[in-house]
N, C-alpha and C positions, 0 to 999 in steps of 0.2 A: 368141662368137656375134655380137655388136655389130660387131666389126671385121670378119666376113665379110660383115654385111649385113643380118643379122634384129633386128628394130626392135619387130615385132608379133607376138603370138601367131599369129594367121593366117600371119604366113609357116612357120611351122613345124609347124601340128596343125591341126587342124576339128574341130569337135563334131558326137557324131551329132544326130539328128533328135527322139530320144526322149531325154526327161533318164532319170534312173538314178535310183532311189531309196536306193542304198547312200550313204555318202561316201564310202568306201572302195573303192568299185569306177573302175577306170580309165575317164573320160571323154574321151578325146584320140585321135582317130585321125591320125598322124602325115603329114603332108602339106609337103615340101619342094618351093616353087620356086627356080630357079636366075634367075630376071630380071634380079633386082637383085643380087644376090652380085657383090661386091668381088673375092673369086676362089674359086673351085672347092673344094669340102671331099675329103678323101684318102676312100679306103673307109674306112677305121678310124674315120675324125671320125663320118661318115654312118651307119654300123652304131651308134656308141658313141649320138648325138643321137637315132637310132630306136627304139630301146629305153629312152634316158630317158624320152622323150615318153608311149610306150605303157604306160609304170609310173603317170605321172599320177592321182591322185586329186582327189576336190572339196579333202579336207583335207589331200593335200600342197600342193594350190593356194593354200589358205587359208594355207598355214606360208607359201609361199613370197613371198605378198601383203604379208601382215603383218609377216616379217621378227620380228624380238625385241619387236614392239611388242605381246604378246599379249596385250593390254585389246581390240584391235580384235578378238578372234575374238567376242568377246560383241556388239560392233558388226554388225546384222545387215545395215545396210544397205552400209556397206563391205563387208563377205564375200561378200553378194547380187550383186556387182557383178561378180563371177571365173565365174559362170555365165552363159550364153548367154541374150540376151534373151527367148527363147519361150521356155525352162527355167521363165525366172523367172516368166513369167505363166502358167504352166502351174499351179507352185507355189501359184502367189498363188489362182486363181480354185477350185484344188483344197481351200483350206483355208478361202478364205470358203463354198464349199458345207459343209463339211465342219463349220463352226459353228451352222449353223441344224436345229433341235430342232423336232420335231412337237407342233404345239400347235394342235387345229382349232378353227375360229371359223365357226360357221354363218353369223354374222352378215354376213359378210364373203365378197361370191360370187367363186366364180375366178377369176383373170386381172387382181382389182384387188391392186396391191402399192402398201402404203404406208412411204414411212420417215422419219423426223426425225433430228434432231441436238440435242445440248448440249453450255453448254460452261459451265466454271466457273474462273475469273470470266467475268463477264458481258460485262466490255469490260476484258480484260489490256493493261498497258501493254506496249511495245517486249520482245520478248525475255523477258516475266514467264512462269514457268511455269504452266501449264496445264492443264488434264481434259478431255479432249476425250471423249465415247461417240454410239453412235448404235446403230436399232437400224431392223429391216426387220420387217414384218410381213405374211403373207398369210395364206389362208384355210386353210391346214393347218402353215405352219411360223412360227416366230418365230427372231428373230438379237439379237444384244444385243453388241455389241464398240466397244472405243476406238482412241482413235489415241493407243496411249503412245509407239510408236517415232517419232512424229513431231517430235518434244521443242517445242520452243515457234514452229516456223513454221508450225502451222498454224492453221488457224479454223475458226469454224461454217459455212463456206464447202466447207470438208476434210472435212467432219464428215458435210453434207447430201447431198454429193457421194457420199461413200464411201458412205449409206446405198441410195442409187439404185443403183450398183453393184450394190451386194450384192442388193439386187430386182430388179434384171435377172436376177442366175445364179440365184435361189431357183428352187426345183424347182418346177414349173408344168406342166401338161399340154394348157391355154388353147392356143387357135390365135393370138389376141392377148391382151396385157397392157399393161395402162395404170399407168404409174407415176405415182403423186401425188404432189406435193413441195407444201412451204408457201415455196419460195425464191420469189424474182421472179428475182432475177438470173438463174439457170439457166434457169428458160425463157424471159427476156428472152433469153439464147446463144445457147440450142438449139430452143427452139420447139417448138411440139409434134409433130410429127413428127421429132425428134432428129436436128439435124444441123447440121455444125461451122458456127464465124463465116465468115460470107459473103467476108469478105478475108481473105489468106493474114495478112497484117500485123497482123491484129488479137490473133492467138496469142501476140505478143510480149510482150505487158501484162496480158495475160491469167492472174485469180490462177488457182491450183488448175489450172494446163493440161494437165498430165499425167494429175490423171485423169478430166477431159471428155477427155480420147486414149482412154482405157480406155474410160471410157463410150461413145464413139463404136464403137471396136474391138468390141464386145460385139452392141449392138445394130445393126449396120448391115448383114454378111454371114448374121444369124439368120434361122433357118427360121420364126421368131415375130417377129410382128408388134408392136412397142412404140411406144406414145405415152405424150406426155408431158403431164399434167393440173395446173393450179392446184388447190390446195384452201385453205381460208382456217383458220388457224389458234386456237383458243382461242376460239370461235364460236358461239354457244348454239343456231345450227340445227342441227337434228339427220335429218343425211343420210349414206345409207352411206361415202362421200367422209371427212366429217368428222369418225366415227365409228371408221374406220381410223387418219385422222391424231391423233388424241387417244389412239389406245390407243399407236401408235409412240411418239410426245411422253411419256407418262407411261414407256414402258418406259428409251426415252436419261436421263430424269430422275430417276429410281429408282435409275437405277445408278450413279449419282453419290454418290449419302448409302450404296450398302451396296457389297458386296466388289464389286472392281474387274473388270470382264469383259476377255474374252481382247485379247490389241492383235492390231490386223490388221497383216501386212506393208505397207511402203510401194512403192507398183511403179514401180519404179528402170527396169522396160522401159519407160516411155511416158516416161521423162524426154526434158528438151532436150538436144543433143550437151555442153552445157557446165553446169553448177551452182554455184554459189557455197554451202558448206556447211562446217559447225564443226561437234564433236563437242557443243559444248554448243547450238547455238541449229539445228540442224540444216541444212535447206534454209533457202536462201533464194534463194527465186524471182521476187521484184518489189519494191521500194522498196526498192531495195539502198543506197541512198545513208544515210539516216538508219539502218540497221544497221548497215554499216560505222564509221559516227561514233559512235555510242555505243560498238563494240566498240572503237572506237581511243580515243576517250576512256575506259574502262573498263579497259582497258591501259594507258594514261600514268599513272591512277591508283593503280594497284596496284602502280605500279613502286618499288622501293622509293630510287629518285631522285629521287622526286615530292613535292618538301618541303610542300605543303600539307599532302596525307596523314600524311608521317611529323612533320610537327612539330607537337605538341598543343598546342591552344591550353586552358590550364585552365579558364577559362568558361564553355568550353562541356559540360563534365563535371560530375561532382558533387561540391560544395564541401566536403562534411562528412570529415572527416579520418577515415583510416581505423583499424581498431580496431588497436590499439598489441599486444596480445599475440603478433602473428605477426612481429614487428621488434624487440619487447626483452623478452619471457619464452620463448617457444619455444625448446625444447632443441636445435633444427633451424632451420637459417634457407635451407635449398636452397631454397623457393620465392622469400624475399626475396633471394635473389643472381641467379635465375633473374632476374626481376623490373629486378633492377639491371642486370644484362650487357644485356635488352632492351633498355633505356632507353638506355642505349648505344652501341648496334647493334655490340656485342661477342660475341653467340652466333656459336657457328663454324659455321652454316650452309654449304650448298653454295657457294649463290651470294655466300656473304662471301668464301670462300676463293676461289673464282673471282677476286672480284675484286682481291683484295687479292696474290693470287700465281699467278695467272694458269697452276697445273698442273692444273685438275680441273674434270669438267664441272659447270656453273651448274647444271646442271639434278635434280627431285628425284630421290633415292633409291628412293624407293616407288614409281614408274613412272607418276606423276599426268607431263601434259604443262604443265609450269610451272617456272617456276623455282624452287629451294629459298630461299627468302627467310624470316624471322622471320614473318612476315604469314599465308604461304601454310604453313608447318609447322604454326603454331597453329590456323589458322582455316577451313582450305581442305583439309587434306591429307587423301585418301581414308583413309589408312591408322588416322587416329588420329580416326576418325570415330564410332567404337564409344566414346570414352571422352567427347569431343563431347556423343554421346548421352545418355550414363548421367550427366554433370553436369547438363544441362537437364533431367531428367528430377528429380534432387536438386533442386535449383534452385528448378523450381517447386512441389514438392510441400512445402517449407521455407516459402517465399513464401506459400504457399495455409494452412498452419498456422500462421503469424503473421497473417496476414490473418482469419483463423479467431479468432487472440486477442482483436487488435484490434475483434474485432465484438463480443466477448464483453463487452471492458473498456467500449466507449462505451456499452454497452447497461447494465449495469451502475451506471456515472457516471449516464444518464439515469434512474435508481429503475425502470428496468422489471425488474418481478416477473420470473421464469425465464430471462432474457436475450429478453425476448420482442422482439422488432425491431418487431412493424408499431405501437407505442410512442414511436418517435423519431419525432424534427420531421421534417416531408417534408424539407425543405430539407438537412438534415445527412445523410439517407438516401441521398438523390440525390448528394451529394459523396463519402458513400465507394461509393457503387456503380460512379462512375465511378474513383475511387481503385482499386478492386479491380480496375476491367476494362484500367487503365491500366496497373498492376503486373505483371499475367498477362500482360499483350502483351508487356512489354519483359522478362521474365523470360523469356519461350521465345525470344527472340532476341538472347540476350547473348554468344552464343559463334556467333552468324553476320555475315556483314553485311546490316545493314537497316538502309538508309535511314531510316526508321520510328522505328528505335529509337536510333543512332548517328550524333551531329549533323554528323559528318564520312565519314557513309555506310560506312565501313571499321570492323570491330569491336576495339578495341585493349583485349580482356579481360585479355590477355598481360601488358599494361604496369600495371594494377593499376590501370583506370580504368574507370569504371562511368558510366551515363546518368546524367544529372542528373537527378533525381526529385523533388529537393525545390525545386524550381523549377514543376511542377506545379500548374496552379492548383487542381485539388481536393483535392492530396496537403498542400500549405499547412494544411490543418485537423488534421491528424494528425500533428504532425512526431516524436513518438514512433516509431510504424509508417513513418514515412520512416527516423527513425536507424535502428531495426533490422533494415530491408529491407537499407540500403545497406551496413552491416557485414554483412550475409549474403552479399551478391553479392561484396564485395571478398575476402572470406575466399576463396568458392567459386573466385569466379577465379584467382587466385592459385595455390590449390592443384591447379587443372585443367591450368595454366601447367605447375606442377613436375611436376606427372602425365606431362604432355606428353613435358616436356624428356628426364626422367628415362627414357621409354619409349624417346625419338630414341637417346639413347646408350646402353642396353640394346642394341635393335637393333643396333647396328656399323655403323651408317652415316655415324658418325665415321670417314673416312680419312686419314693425315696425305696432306698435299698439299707441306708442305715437301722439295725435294731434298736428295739424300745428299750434297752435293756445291754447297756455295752460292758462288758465284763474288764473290771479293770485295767488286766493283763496285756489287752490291746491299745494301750495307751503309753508311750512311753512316761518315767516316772516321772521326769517335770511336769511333763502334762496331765498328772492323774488329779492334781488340785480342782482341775474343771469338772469332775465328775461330781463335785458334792458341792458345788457354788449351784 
């Protein structure tokens, strides 16, 4: 098809006008031109290409998009993309009406919609993950949903935006409706009578511009009349305005602390012709300069060529030696060989063998888009996520039971009667509180990377190296509860290591990579003797 001339869908099918609600039903109405063709297709080609086309489905499109890469079909907004742009808003405005729940509010007279956003944290660094919800309210329905598919590009920008949307489609029978928002920036944009930035060029820098498009699309060709209203936030006057906006604000913020509301789709119709976008940090739509640089620094660093990372500096770890029974009484010592071949960089990973004999792809096994590297098996790799889990979970409920002792024994030392605590000095109270809030932190993040907790930002649990704890300045008062934490963690790691390892080569994704067949010349000469023993 390429060498006769077809480059684009459009040259060869059209979609109809109405999307399909099967996946399974054929959306392709076949549609050959001749303009551009290189040369003439036979009847046979043209019969056999007209009948491929009209077998078409959403999810043979989906196969055909994705290729072997079938983590993308969960990907909704790559899949989203194989549907025809009015499809997709079709979808979209069909399922935001289709979340809002009748909940009447006398208080609240027709025609006023209010909606808010939250986001948690309050101010995410670069790329940190995120919670983003919001929620619409009017006088007979309520909405309540997040931006989980938006993964970390968006804001409370996304947030406020999306909730406006959604009170544009709320069902309303008003001749007008006045939308209230507590943003400046959006009606600093749009102004109150909604309508786009006065230069074409301002679109360009413009965050969230895709969906001020939607929000424009929405309200500009309606048979209802919409403006756009300040209302002032968190305000002790009490007017219908701000009586709306406080119940929205309390519904996006509630649903932050309990179960997670629906995610909306992202509308991929109102994108720019070009995006810049990762599976992990999603769109990225403006200040692409300082995200690119963290991603490309973020990649140098995980590479496992990047001797900062892999070469440990012991100071910066914890000094206390670790407990001797896992290295000379254990009946077993597979975690401590594990342990050793890391240290190494002797485990036969993918990308060891990649590099070292150059027959097998670097790349993992379990179908993560990464390389198989020591680093990214232990620490990273979707598949051994589950065991990840169930250690952190050991971890700290161990942690929180020595921590549990330790309050017992100081309370004790101090003659208080029944371990009674509000008994100790303030001052001693105050050092293990933060002792305990300091342990818990670095104990749920010993099998991730966390800056936070890992003074080389990379987790190296693998290599039988734990935070330095006893460097702490409140943990200094307790260096009992510091020895036993750090023999907990070294144990635990260790054995999460062998867990690991042990699962990789159960699995079979051990392949030899060595040829049947070694050509002398890869062998240095003392060593060619083995080629013929």
């Amino acid at each position: 098809m390429a060498n006769a001339g077809f480059s684009h869908l459009r040259h060869v099918a059209s979609s109809p006008s109405h999307p399909s609600v099967s996946l399974d039903t054929p959306v392709l109405s076949p549609l050959i031109t001749t303009s551009h063709l290189h040369y003439e297709l036979s009847p046979a080609e043209r019969h056999q290409l007209l009948r491929w086309i009209s077998s078409l489905s959403t999810r043979c499109l989906y196969q055909i998009f994705v290729g072997d890469d079938s983590h993308l079909l969960n990907d909704s907004l790559c899949a989203s993309l194989l549907i025809p742009p009015s499809w997709r808003r079709f979808y979209a405005e069909c399922l935001v009406r289709a979340l809002f729940t009748p909940f009447p509010r006398p208080q609240i007279p027709p025609g006023l919609h209010a909606s808010d956003g939250s986001l948690l944290p309050v101010d995410p660094r670069p790329l940190q993950p995120r919670a983003l919800t919001f929620s619409s309210v009017t006088s007979s329905h309520t909405l309540t949903a997040s931006l989980d598919y938006f993964n970390c590009s968006a804001s409370i920008l996304h947030a406020e935006l999306y909730g406006l949307i959604a009170s544009a489609l709320a069902p309303s029978t008003a001749p007008s409706v006045t939308l209230l928002t507590d943003h400046h920036n959006i009606l600093r944009t749009l102004g109150p009578d909604i309508h786009g930035p006065p230069n074409p060029h301002s679109w360009l820098s413009l965050p969230a511009r895709y969906l001020y498009r939607w929000l424009l699309d929405i309200t500009s060709p309606s048979s209802t009349q919409f403006q756009l209203q300040f209302t002032p936030a968190h305000t002790p006057v009490t007017s219908t305005d701000t009586y709306a906006n406080d119940i929205a604000d309390h519904l996006a913020s509630t649903a932050q602390a309990y179960s997670r509301p629906p995610p909306v789709p992202v509308p991929t119709f109102a994108f720019d012709s070009f995006f810049l976008y990762t599976t992990h940090t999603g769109l990225i739509e403006s200040a692409s300069s300082p995200v690119i640089l963290h991603l490309f620094t973020r990649s140098i660093s995980s590479s496992p060529r990047f001797r900062p990372t892999t070469l440990l500096l012991p100071s910066l770890y914890e000094p206390l030696p670790p407990p001797p029974y896992r290295y000379t009484k254990a009946s077993s010592a597979f975690s401590a060989v594990v342990q050793l071949y890391a240290r190494s960089s002797q485990l036969d990973t993918a990308a060891t063998r990649f590099e070292r004999h150059h027959t097998s792809t670097p790349y993992c096994h379990f179908g993560c888009l990464s390389l198989e590297t020591t680093h990214h098996l232990f620490v990273s790799c979707h598949h051994f996520q589950f065991l990840r889990d169930e250690y952190t979970h050991r971890v700290c409920q161990r942690t929180e039971a020595l921590l549990c002792e330790a309050e017992t024994t100081c309370c004790a030392r101090e003659d208080c009667s029944h371990g009674a605590r509000s008994s100790w000095p303030t001052e001693r109270a105050r050092l293990f509180d933060d002792t305990r809030r300091d342990l818990r932190r670095i104990a749920a993040g010993l099998f991730v990377d966390d800056a936070s907790v890992w003074p080389q930002s990379l987790s190296h649990f693998y290599l039988g190296s734990v935070p330095a704890i006893s460097t702490l300045l409140s943990a200094r008062h307790f260096p009992r509860l510091v020895r036993k934490v750090a023999n907990l963690w070294h144990e635990e790691c260790i054995l999460l290591a062998g867990r690991i390892w042990g699962e990789y080569k159960r699995a079979g994704s051990h392949r030899s990579t060595m040829p049947s067949h070694v050509s002398p010349s890869a062998f240095p000469y003392h060593l060619r003797y083995l080629l013929s023993s």
